[in-house]
C-alpha positions as CSV (number, residue, x, y, z in Angstrom):
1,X,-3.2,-0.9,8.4
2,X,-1.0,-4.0,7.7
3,X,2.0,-4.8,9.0
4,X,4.6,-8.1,9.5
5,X,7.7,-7.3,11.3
6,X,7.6,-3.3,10.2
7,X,8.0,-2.7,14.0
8,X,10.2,0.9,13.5
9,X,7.7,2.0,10.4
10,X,4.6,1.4,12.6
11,X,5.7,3.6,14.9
12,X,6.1,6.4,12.7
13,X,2.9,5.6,10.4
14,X,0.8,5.2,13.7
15,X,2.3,8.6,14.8
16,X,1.7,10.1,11.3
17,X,-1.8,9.5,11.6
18,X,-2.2,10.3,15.7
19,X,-3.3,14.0,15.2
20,X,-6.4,13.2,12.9
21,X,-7.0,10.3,15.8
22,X,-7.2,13.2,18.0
23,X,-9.2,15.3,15.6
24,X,-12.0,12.6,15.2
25,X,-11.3,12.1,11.6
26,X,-10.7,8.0,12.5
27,X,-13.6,6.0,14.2
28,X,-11.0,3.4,14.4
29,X,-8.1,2.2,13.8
30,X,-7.1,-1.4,13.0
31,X,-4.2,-3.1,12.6
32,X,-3.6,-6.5,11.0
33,X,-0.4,-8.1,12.1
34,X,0.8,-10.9,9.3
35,X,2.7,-13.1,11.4
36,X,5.6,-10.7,13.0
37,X,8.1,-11.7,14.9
38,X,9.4,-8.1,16.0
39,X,7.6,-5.6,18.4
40,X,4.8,-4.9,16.1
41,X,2.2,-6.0,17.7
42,X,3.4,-4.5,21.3
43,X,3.8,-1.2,19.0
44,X,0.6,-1.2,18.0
45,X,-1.5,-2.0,20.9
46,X,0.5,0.6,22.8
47,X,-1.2,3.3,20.1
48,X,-4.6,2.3,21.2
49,X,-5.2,0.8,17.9
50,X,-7.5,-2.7,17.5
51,X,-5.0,-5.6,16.5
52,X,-5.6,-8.5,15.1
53,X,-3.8,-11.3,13.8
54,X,-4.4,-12.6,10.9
55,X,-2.3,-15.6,8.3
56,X,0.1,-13.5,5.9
57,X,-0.8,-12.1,2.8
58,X,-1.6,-8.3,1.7
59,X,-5.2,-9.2,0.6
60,X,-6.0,-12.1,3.0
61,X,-4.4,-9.3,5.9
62,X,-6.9,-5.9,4.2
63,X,-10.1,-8.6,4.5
64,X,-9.4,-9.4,7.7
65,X,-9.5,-5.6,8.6
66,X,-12.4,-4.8,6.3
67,X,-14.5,-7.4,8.2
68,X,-13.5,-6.0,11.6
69,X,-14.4,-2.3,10.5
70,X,-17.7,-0.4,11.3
71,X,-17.1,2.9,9.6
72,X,-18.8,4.1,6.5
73,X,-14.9,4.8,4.6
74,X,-12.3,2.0,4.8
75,X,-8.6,3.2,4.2
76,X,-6.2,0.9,3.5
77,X,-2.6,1.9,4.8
78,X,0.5,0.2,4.4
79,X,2.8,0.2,7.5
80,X,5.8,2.2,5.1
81,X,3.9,5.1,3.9
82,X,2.9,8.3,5.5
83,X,0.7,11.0,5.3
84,X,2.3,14.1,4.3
85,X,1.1,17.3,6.7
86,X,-2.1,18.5,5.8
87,X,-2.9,15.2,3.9
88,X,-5.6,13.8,6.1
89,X,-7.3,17.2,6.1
90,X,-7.3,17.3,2.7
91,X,-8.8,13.8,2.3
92,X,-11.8,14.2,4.6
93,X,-12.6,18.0,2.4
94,X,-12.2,15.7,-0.5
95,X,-14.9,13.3,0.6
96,X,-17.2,15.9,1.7
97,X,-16.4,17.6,-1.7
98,X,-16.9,14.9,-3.9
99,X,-19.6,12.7,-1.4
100,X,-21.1,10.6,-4.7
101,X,-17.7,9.2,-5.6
102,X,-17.5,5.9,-4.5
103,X,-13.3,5.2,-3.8
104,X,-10.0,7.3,-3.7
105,X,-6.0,7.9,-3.8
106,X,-3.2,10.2,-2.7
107,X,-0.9,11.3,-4.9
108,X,2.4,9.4,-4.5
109,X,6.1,10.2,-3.4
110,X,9.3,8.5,-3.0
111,X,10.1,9.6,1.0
112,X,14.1,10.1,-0.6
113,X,16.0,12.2,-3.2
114,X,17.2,11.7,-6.3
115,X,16.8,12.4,-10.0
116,X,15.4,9.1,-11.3
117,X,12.7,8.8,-8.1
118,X,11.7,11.5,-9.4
119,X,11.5,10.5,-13.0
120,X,9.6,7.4,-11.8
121,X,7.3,8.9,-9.1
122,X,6.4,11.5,-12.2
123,X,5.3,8.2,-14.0
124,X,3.2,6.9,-11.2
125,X,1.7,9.8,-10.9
126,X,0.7,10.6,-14.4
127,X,-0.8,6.8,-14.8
128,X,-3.0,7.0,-11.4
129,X,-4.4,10.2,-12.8
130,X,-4.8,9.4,-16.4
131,X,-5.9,6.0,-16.8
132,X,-7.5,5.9,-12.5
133,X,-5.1,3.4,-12.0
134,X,-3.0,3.8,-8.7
135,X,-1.9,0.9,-6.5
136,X,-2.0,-0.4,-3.4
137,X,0.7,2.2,-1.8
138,X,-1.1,5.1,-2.9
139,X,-3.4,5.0,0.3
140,X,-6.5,3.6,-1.1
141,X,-9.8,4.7,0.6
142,X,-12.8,2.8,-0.7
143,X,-16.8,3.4,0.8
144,X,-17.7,0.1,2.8
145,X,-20.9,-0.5,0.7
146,X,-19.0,-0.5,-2.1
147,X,-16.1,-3.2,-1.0
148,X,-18.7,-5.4,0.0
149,X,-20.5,-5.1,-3.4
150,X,-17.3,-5.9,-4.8
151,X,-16.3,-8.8,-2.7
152,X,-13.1,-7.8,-1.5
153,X,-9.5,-8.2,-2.1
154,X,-8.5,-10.8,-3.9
155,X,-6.1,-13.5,-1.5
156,X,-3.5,-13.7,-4.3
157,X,0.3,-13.6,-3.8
158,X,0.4,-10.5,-5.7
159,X,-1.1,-8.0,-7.4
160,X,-4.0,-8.0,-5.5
161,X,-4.3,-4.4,-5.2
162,X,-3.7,-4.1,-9.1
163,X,-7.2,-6.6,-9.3
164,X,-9.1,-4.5,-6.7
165,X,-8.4,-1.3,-8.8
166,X,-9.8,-2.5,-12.2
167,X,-13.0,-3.6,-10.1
168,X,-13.3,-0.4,-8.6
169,X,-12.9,1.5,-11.9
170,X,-16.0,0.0,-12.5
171,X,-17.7,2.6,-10.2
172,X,-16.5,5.4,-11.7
173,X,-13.8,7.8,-11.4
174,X,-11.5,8.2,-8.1
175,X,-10.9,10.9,-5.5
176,X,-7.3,12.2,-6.1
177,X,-5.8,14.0,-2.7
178,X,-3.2,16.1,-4.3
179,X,-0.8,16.2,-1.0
180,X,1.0,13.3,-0.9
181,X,1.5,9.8,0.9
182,X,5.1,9.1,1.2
183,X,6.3,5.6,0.5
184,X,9.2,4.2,2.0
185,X,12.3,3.8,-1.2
186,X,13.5,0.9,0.2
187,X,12.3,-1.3,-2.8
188,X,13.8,1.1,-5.5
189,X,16.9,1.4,-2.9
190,X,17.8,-2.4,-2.3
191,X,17.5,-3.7,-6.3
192,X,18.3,-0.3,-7.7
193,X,15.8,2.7,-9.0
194,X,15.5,1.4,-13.2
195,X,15.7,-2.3,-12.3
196,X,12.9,-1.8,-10.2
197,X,10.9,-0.3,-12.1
198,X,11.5,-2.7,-14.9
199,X,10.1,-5.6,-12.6
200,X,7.2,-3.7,-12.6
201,X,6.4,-3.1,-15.6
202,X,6.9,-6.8,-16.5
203,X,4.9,-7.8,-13.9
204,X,2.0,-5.8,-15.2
205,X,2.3,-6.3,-19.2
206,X,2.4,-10.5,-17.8
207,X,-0.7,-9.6,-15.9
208,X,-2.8,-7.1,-18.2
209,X,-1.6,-7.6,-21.6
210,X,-0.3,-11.6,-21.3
211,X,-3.1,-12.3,-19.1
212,X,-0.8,-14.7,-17.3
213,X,-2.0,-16.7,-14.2
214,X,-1.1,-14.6,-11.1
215,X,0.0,-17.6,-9.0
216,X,3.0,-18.4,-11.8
217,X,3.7,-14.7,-11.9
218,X,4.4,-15.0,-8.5
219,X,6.4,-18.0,-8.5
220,X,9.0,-16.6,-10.8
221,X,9.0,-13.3,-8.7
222,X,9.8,-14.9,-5.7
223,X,12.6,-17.3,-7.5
224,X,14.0,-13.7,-8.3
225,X,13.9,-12.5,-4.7
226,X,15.3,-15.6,-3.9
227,X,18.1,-15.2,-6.1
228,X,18.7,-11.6,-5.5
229,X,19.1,-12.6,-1.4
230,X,21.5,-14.8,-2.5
231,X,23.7,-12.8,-4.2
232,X,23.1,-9.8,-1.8
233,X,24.6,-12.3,0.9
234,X,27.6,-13.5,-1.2
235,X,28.6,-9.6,-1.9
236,X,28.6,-8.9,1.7
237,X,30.8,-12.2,2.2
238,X,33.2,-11.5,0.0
239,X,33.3,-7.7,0.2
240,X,36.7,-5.7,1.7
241,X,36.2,-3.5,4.6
């Protein structure tokens, strides 16, 4: 699991995943803390879980922990997204079921209502199972052999579960567990469902049609962030209560 300053999600994702601890379907547990300057850490350690620290970054963070691992199946787990009930079952029957695939996904869902998370959780879902193409929130669980072959996650500033997947479509097709692994809406939530999902897409056609660099991708990403922050601040300033 990775995590920087996601001290209240820790606590439920550690929690989420506490009765398969119990169960024995976890030799471990490892959590790789970015750089947070919360209770994280304290959080963490508290569960019983290994923690290490490790510079920020999604793929630099998921190395770190697949270095420190020993077990035959890595699964890598963002901090915001848990397990529905049942789902860690079903993984572990899925494994046994279909023991010469090499990787795997849960199914996604948006963890809030409303029509047009729907609409676009119906979309994720319908391109991870069509084209085996889920990211990195989907709970990917990938056979240790097999990341090593591949050499890892890439230590981009994005996308770097986007380049992991197209290597590991390489070895064939993914486990799908069909309960699903709720993410956290606070993306769609803070910029607004569409918009969102516009980003997205552009990100991806830059990426996979445009074959732009990732590092200038992210650039103008983060000038976007920058500027949406900005404007976020200057509503709350001028805003009536």
């Amino acid at each position: 699991m990775i995590t920087r300053n996601e001290e209240k999600n820790i606590i439920r994702a550690l929690a989420s995943i506490r009765p398969g601890i119990k169960r024995g379907l976890f030799n471990e547990v490892i959590v790789v803390d970015g750089g947070s300057s919360d209770a994280s850490l304290a959080v963490a350690r508290d569960s019983g879980a290994v923690v290490i620290s490790s510079p920020k970054g999604r793929g630099r963070q998921m190395n770190v922990g697949t270095a420190a691992a020993k077990g035959e199946w890595l699964w890598y787990l963002h901090a915001d997204c848990l397990p529905a009930e049942g789902a860690l079952e079903q993984m572990l029957a899925m494994l046994l079921k279909h023991h010469r695939r090499a990787w795997g996904y849960y199914r996604a869902r948006i963890d809030a209502p409303g029509l047009a998370l729907r609409v676009i959780e119906w979309g994720m879902n319908l391109r991870s199972q069509l084209l085996s193409f889920p990211y990195g929130d989907q709970g990917l669980f990938v056979r240790h052999d097999l990341m090593q072959q591949i050499g890892g996650f890439t230590e981009s500033p994005l996308l770097e579960d986007v380049d992991l997947v197209r290597r590991l479509a390489r070895a064939g097709r993914p486990i799908r567990v069909r309960l699903p692994l709720l993410i956290d809406p606070r993306r769609w939530r803070r910029h607004g469902a569409w918009r969102t999902t516009a980003t997205n897409w552009r990100i991806m056609f830059d990426y996979c049609v445009l074959k732009k660099d990732i590092h200038t991708i992210a650039r103008r990403y983060a000038v976007e962030e920058q500027a949406d922050r900005r404007l976020d601040v200057e509503l709350q300033e001028g805003a009536v209560l």
